[in-house]
N, C-alpha and C positions, 0 to 999 in steps of 0.2 A: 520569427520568434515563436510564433503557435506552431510550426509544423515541432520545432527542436525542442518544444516545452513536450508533446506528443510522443517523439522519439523517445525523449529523455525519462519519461514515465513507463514507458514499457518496457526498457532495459532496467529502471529499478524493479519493477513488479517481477520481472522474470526473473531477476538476483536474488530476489528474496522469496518467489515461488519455487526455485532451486533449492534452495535453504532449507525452505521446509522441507520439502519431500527426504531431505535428507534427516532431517529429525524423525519425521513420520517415521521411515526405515529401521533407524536404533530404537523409536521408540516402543513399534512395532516388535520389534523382537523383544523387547524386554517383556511387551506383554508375552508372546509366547511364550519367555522364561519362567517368569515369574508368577503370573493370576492363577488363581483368584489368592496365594494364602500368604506371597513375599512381597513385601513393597507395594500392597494395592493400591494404597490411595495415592501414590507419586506417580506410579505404572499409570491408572487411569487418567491420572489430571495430564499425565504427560502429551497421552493422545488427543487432546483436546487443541491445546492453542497451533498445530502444527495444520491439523483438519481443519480448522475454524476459518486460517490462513487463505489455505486452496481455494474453501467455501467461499471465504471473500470476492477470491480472484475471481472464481467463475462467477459469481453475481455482478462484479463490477463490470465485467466484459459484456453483458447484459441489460444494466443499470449503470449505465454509467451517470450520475448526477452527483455535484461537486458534496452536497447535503449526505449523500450515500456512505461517497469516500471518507470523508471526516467521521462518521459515525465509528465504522469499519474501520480505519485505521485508529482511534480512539480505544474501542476494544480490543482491539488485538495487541495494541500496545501493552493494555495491562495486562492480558494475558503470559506475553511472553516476558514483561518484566517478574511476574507470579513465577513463571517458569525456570529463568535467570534466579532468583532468590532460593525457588526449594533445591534447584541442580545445585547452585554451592551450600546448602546446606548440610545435601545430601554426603553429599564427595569430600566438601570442606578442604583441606590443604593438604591432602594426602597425595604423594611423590607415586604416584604409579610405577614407577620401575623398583621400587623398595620390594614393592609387594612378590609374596611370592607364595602364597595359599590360593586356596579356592570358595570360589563365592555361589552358595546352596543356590539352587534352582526347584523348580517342582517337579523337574526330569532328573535331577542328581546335582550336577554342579560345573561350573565351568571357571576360567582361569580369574582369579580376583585381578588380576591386573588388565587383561582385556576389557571386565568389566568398567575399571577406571576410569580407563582409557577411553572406553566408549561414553562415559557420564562426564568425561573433560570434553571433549565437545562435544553433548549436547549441550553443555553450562556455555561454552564460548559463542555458538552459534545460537544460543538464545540471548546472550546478552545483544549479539550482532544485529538482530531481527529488533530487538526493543529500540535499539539507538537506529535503525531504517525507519520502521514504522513512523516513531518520535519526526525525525527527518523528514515523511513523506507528509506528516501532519502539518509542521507548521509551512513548509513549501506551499499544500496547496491552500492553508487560510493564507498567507500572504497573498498571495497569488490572487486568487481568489478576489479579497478584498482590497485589491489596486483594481481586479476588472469590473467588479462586480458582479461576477457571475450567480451569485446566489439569485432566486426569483427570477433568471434572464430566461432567455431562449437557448433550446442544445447548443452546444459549441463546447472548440475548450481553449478559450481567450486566455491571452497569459501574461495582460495587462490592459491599461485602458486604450482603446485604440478606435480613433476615430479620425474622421475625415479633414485633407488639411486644408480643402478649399472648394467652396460650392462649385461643382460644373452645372453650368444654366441647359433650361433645355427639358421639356414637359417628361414623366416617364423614365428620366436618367436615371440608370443605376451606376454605382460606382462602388467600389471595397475602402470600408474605413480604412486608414493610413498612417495616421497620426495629429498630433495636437489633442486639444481638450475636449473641445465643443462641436457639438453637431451643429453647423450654421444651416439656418434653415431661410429659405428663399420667400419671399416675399409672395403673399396670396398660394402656399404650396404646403401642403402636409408632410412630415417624414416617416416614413417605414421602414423601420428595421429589419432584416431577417439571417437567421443564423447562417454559418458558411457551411456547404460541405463537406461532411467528411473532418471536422476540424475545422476548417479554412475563418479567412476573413469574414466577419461578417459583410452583410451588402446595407448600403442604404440608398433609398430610392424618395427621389422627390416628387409625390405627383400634386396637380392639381386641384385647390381645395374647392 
């Protein structure tokens, strides 16, 4: 279950750091188009939650701490929800293929309908990012708070997992497994320690 909670976080992270980088690009260019005197303050906030995104990524990959994730996925959320509201405010219900003028730039002008087109999805794939984000939030408090990972040791537990039956024996270590409760041995201390790499954590009963 923790290697596939693992897997299954990197494949969203990388879905939705795809994403971005696809926004960055459009949105990137509209700054070319447009700054400093068409559309500044949509153009600038544009480039924000897409960068903020990446920023995220590369710190999580770094920081990985469940306290982190929630923060960062928190903000970003609202981000891209800000994002999702001013793109259809922007563009609102207009039929792209209707159009058939030209939309000023601060180099001359380019096809109003390209334009459209390009402001229709950044709106769809910001709303996409809003409802992942949202997703990857309440996943990992769940998650989270079945393991309790908040306060633990690194890992990335992905419920409460603990061991189903004391093995006797000074120094024994063994990989929590399941059930509730650590049973603890009689005259014998328990220590935890996180698994590598992700993995199981260990517990170890030695000699009090």
């Amino acid at each position: 279950m923790t290697v596939m909670f693992v897997n299954m976080r990197r494949i969203g992270y990388l879905f939705a750091f795809l994403l971005s980088s696809v926004v960055l690009g459009f949105t990137a260019n509209f700054a070319r188009l447009f700054l400093p005197h068409i559309n500044h303050d949509f153009t600038i906030f544009a480039l924000v939650p897409p960068s903020a995104t990446i920023f995220a990524f590369l710190w999580i990959l770094q920081f990985s701490q469940p306290i982190v994730e929630v923060t960062l996925h928190f903000f970003i959320s609202i981000l891209w929800l800000a994002m999702g509201a001013w793109s259809a405010d922007m563009i609102g219900y207009v039929q792209c293929y209707t159009l058939q003028d030209q939309q000023p730039t601060t180099r001359g002008s380019i096809s109003a309908q390209s334009y459209c087109y390009e402001m229709k999805v950044i709106e769809a794939l910001s709303w996409t990012l809003f409802v992942l984000f949202v997703l990857f939030l309440v996943i990992l408090i769940t998650l989270t708070s079945r393991a309790g990972w908040f306060g633990e040791l690194p890992g990335y537990p992905t419920e409460a997992i603990y061991p189903r039956a004391p093995m006797y024996g000074y120094g024994q270590s063994y990989p929590m497994m399941g059930g509730y409760h650590v049973q603890q041995l009689p005259g014998h201390s328990v220590m935890v320690q996180p698994g590598i790499n992700g993995g199981q954590p260990i517990v170890t009963h030695m000699p009090a």
